[in-house]
N, CA, C and O of each residue as an XYZ file, in Angstrom:
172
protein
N     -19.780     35.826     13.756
C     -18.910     35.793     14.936
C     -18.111     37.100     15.050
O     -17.897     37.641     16.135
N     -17.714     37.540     13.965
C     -16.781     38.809     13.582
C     -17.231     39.971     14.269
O     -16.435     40.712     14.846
N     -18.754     40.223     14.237
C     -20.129     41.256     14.423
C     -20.036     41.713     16.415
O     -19.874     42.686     17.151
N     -20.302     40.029     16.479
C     -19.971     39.853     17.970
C     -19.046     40.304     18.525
O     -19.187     41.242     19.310
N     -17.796     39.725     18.248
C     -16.518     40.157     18.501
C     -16.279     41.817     19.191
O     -15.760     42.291     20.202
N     -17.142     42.428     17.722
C     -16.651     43.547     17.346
C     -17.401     44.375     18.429
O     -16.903     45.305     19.064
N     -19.139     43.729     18.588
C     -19.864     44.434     19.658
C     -19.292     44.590     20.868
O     -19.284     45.634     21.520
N     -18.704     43.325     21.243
C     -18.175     43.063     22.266
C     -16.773     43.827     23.084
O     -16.389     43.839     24.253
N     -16.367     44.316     22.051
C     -15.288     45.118     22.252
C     -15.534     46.463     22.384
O     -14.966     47.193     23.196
N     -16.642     46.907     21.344
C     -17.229     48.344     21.071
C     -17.482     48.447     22.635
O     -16.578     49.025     23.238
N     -18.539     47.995     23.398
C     -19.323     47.609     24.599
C     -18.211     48.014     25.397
O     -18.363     49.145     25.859
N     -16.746     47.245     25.819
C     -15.844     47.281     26.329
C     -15.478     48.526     26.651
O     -15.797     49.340     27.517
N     -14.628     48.477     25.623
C     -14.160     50.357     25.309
C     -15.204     51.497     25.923
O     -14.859     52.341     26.749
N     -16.674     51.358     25.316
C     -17.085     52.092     26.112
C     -17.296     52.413     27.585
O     -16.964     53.450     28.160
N     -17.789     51.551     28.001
C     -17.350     51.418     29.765
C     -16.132     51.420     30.051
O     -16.033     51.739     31.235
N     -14.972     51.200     29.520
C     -13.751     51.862     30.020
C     -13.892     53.296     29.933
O     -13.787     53.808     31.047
N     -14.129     54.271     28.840
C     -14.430     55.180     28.921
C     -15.392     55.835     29.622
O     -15.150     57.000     29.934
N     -16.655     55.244     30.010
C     -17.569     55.800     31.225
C     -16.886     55.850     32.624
O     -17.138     56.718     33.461
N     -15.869     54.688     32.821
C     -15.103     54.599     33.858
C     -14.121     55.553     34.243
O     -13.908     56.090     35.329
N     -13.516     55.666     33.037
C     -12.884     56.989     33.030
C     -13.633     58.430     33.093
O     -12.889     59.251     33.629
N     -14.261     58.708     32.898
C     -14.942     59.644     32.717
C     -15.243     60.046     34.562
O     -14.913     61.012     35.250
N     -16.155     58.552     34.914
C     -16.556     59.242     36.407
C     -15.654     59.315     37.616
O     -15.816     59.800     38.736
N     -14.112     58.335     36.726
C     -13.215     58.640     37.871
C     -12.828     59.857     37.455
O     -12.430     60.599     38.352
N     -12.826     60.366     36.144
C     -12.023     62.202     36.419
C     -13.003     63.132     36.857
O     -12.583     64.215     37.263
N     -14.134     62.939     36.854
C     -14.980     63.838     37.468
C     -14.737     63.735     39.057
O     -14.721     64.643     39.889
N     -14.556     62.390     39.215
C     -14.642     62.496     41.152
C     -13.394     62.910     41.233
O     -13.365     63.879     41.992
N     -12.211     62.621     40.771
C     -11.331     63.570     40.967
C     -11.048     64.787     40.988
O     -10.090     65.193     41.646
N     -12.183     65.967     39.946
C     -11.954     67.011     39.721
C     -12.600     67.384     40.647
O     -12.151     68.384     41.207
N     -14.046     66.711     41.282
C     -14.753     67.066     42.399
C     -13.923     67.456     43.582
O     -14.008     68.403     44.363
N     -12.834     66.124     43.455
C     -12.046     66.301     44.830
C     -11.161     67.416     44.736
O     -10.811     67.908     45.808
N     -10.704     67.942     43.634
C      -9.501     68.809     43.459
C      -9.955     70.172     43.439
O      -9.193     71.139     43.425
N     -11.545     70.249     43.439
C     -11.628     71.700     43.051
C     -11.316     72.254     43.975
O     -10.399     73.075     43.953
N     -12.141     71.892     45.275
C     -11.998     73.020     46.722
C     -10.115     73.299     46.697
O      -9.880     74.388     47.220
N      -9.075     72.724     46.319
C      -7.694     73.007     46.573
C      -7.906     74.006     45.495
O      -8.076     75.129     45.969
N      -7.937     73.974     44.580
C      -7.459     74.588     43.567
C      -8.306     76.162     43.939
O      -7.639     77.190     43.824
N      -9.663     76.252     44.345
C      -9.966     77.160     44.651
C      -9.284     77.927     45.971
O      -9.258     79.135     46.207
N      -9.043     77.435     46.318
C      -7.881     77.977     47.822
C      -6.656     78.502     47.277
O      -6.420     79.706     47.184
N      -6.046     77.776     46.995
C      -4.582     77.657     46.305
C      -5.353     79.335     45.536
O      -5.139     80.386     46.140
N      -5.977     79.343     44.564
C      -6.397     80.269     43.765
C      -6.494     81.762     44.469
O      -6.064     82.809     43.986
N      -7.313     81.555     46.004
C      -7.973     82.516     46.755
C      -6.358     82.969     47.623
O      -6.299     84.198     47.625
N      -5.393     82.498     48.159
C      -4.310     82.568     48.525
C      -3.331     83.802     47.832
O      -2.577     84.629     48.346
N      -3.785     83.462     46.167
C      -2.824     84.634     45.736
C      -3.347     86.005     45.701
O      -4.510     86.406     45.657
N      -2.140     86.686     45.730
C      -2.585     88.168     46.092
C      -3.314     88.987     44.657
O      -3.719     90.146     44.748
């Protein structure tokens, strides 16, 4: 039962972390074009 448990959680964690992962990518997706502006702006 312990084994399970443990898979079960391992499993978890990881897809929280895949989750995380593709929400900071779509975020960085979204942030780059600013940041490249913002960037191109300075003298």
């Amino acid at each position: 039962m312990k084994t399970v448990e443990g898979r079960n959680t391992r499993e978890k964690a990881g897809r929280a972390l895949l989750v995380l992962l593709v929400a900071g990518a779509l975020a960085g997706a979204a942030l780059l074009p600013t940041l490249i502006s913002v960037l191109q702006q300075q003298p």
